[in-house]
N, C-alpha and C positions, 0 to 999 in steps of 0.2 A: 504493500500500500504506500501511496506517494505524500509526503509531506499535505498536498493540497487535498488529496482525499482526505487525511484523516483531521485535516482543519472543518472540511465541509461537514464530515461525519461528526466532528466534535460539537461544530454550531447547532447542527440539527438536532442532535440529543440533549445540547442546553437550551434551544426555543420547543422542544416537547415539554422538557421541566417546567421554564416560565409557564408557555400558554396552561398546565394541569394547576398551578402554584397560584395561579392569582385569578383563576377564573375568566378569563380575558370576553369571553363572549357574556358572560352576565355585566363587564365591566362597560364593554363600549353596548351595548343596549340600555345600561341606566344613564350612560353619558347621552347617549343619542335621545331617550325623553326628555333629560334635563333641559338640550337645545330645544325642541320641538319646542318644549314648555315656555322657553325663553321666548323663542321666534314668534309663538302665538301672542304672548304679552307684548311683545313693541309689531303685533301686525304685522308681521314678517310673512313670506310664502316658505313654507315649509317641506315645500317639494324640492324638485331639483333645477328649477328655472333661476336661482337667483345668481346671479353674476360672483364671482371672487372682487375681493374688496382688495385695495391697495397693498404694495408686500412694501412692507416697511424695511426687508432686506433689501429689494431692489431700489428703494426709495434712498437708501444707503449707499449702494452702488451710483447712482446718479449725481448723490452729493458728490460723489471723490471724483466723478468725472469733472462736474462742474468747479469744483474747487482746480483741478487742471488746466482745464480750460483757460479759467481763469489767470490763473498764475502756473503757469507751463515749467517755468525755472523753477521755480519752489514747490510747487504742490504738485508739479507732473508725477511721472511715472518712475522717473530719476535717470533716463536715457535720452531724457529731451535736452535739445542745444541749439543755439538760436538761428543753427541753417536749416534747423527741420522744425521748430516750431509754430509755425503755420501748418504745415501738411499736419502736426501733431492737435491743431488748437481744434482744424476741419474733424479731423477724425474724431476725436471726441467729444466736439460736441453733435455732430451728427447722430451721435449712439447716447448721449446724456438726453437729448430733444426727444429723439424717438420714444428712450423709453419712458421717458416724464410724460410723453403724449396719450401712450397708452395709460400711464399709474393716473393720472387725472382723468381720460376715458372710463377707470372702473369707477372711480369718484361719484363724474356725474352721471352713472347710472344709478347710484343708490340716491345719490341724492332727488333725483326725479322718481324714485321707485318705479323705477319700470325703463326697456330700451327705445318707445314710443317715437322720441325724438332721436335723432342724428347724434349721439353722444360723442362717435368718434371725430365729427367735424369740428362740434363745439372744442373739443378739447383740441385739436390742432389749432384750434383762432388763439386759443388761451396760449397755449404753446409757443404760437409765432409772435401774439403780442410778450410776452415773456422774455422771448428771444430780444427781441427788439432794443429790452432795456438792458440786455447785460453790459456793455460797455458804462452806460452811467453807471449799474453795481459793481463794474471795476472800480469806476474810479472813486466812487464814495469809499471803498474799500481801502485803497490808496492815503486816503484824506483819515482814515480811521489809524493806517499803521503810521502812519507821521503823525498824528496826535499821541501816540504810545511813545514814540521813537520820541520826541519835543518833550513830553513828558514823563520820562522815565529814568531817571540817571542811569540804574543800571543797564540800560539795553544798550549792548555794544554796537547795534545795525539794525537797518531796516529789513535785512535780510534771516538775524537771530526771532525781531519780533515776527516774522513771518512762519518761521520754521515752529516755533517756541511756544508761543504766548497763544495759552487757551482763548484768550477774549478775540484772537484773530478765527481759532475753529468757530465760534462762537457767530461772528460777524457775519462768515463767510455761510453761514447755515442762514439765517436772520436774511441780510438783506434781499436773498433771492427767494427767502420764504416768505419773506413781505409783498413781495411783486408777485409772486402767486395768491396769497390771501389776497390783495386786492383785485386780481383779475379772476375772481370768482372759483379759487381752488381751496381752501382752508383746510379739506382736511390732510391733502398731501404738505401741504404748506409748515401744519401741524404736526408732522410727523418728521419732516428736514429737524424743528427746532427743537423737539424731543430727541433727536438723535445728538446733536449739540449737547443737551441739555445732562443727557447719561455720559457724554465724553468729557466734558467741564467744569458740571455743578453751576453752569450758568444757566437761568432759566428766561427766556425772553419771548413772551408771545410773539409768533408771527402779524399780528393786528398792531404792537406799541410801532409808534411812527417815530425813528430816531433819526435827528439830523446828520451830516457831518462831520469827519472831526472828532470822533465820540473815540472814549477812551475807557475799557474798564480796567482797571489795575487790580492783577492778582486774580480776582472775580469771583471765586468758592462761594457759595450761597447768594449770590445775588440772585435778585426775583424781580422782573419788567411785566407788570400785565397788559393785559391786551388792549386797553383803552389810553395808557398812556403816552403822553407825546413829550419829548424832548427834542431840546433843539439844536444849536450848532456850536461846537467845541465844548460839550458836556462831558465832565470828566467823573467816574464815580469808582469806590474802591470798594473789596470783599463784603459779603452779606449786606450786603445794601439793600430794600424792599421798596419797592414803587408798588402799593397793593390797591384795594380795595377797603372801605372804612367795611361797610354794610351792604346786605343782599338783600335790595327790596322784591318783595313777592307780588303775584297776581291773587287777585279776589281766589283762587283755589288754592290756596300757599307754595305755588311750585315759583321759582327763582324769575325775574323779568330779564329776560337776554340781552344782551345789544348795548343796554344803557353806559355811556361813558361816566367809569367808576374810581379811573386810574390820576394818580395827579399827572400836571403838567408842569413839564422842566424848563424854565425860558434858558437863553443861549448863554454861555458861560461860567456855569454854577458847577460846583466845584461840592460832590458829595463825600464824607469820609467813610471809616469803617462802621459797617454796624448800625447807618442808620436808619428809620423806618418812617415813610411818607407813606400816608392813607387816604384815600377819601379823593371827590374831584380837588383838589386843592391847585394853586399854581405857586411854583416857587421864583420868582424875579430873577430877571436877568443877574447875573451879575453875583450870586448871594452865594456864601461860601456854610453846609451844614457841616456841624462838626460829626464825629463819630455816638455811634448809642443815642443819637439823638431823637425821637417820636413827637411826630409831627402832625395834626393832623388838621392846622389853618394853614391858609394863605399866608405866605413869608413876601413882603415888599424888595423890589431891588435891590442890589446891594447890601443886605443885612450879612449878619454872621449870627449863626446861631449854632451856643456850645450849649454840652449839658452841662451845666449849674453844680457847683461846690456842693456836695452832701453830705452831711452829717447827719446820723445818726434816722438813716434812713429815711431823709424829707429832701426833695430834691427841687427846687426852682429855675424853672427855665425860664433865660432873658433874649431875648428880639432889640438887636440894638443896630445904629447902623453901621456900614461897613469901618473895618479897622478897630471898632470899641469892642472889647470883651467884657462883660458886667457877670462878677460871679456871687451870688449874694448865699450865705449860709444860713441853714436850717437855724433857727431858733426854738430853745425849750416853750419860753412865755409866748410862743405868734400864737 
């Protein structure tokens, strides 16, 4: 008997054991009502007509094309060189477009429930509009790794921040998952910046609308939600939250969608470690928050807002304007 015979004979005699050991045909028949059961509660067809839903592998595959694409030197293949990086930019995005064209084809067939309309056409319009902008999502990308590179003492090159610095994987999921949320794809949109999101620990809705220029430093726990808009040369560092204050509901208690819940960052402002903005709130051009700081009014231009001297567990936060720090201590007699 040949080594592979008695590998095949070996595998065979251990998938007899599993399938006797775990029951496998009582197992995928409880699995299989639990879908049904699922499918019927959200309306689903339960038959075998419903379409496959997005693969968030391939949707993975795409990013690294598209981060290619993009940046051929840095983010290609590592065989690319600037006499074949054209022929190299053609070929992949040819094969990124396609297959984004298809993963957004499955999209909007769920989304419309049912193939009624032209979904493959729709999704090549989305596609080609898509296409269109990537050069502008070069170069905002561009305008992001020079705000790192300007703002970073230790970054040796534009070329370490590119290789290096998660807030550039980050970026590079973000701004094309933005240009898909708004031309009508959200949920492959939404699956680019979850994949960012488990590579980073940077969390940024594809819906928050980021200017320019934008810089996260470091980045671990940072949270951007989906209604927030920041503006041009906004700099912000680790666990940083741009959230939501409160979830208003509908007359049935189920959550109101859509409503913009996220603050707004004017152009300048300068976030530290740790801090937490809630609420539609806007923070002023110009205005520098400190670290740990919780926020959850309107901040005027130009302020600076630290967290407050605390003693003995009482903490006052002051709103002063730019350049003044006012730290006033807890008192036993207030």
């Amino acid at each position: 008997m040949t080594d592979d015979q008695a590998m095949t004979s070996d595998e065979a005699e251990a998938g007899a054991i599993g399938a006797a050991s775990w029951n496998l045909d009582a197992l995928a028949s409880g699995l299989q009502a639990a879908r049904d059961d699922w499918r019927r509660s959200r309306q689903r067809d339960v038959g075998n007509g419903e379409a496959p839903f997005p693969s968030r592998r391939v949707v993975a595959a795409i990013r690294d094309d598209l981060a290619g694409a993009l940046f051929p030197l840095r983010l290609g293949t590592g065989g690319v060189r600037p006499d074949n990086e054209s022929a190299y930019v053609r070929e992949t995005l040819d094969r990124a477009l396609t297959g984004l064209a298809e993963q957004v084809r499955l999209e909007l067939i769920h989304q419309r429930r049912g193939v009624g309309n032209d979904a493959g056409a729709a999704a090549r319009a989305i596609v080609a509009a898509f296409a269109q902008r990537l050069p502008g999502i070069r170069r905002l990308i561009d305008s992001d790794v020079t705000a790192a590179y300007v703002g970073d003492p230790a970054a040796r090159s534009v070329d370490e921040i590119l290789l290096c610095y998660p807030f550039v994987t980050a970026m590079v999921c973000h701004r094309p998952a933005h240009a898909l949320y708004e031309l009508g794809a959200p949920l492959v949109a939404r699956m680019l910046a979850e994949i960012a999101h488990s590579e980073t620990a940077i969390d940024i809705h594809p819906g928050a609308r980021i200017g320019g220029s934008f810089f996260i430093d470091h980045g671990s726990g940072v949270v951007i939600g989906e209604t927030a808009i920041i503006g041009e040369r906004v700099r912000i560092y680790q666990a940083v939250t741009l959230g939501a204050r409160s979830f208003p509901t509908d007359e049935d208690g189920a959550l109101t969608k859509g409503i913009a819940r996220h603050p707004i960052v004017e152009d300048d402002v300068v976030i530290y470690a740790g801090a937490t903005i809630l609420g539609r709130v806007t923070i002023g051009a110009g205005s520098v928050i400190g670290g740990n700081v919780w926020l959850t009014q309107d901040v005027p231009p130009r302020s600076v807002i630290h967290q407050a001297f605390a003693e003995r567990e009482k903490v006052k936060t002051c709103i002063v304007p730019a350049g003044h720090v006012v730290s006033e201590p807890a008192r036993d007699d207030a």
